[in-house]
N, C-alpha and C positions, 0 to 999 in steps of 0.2 A: 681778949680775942682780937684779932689782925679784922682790920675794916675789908665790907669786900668792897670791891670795885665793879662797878655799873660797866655793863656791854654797850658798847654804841653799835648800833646793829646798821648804821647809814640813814636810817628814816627820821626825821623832823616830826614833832610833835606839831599838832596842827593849829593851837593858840597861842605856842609858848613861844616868846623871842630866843631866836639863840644871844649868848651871853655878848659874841663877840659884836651882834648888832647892838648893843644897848650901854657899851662903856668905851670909854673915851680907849684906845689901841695906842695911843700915843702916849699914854701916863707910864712916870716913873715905876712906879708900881708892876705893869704889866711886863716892861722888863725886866723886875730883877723877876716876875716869876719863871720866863726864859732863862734866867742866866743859871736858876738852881738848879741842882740836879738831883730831884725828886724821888727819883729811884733808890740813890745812895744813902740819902737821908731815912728813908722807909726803912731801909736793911739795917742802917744804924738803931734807928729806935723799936727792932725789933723785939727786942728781948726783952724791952717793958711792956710789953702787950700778953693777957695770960689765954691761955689756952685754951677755957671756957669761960662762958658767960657772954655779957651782950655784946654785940659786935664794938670793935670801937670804930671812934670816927677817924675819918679822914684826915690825915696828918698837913695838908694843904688845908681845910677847912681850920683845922687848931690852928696855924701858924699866920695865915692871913687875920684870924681873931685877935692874937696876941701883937701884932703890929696895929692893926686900925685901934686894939687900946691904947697900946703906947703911943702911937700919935696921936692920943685924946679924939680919936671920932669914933667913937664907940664907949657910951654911957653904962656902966655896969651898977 
């Protein structure tokens, strides 16, 4: 099943840091996540996602998993 995607409705959660105050905005990392093009990628890996069943996850959540493993910071 196609993951859904969370509505930003404008309002700030009133404990939670946002992401962009809490990581370094200068790291390599953050921009190749600018340079993808997320959309494209989603339409691409469409057709492996089935129809029913649990939603699946996030295709940025899988892909930044599979990088911080290969570059060994992340212990499986």
């Amino acid at each position: 099943m196609k993951p859904s995607l969370k509505k930003d409705h404008g309002q700030q959660e009133l404990f939670r840091s946002r992401l962009d105050q809490i990581i370094n905005m200068n790291h390599p990392l953050v921009g190749l996540s600018k340079l993808l093009d997320w959309e494209r990628l989603a339409q691409t890996l469409r057709p492996y996602y089935a129809e029913m069943g649990r939603p699946g996850i996030l295709l940025r959540l899988i892909m930044g998993l599979h990088l911080l493993k290969y570059r060994g910071c992340l212990q499986i």
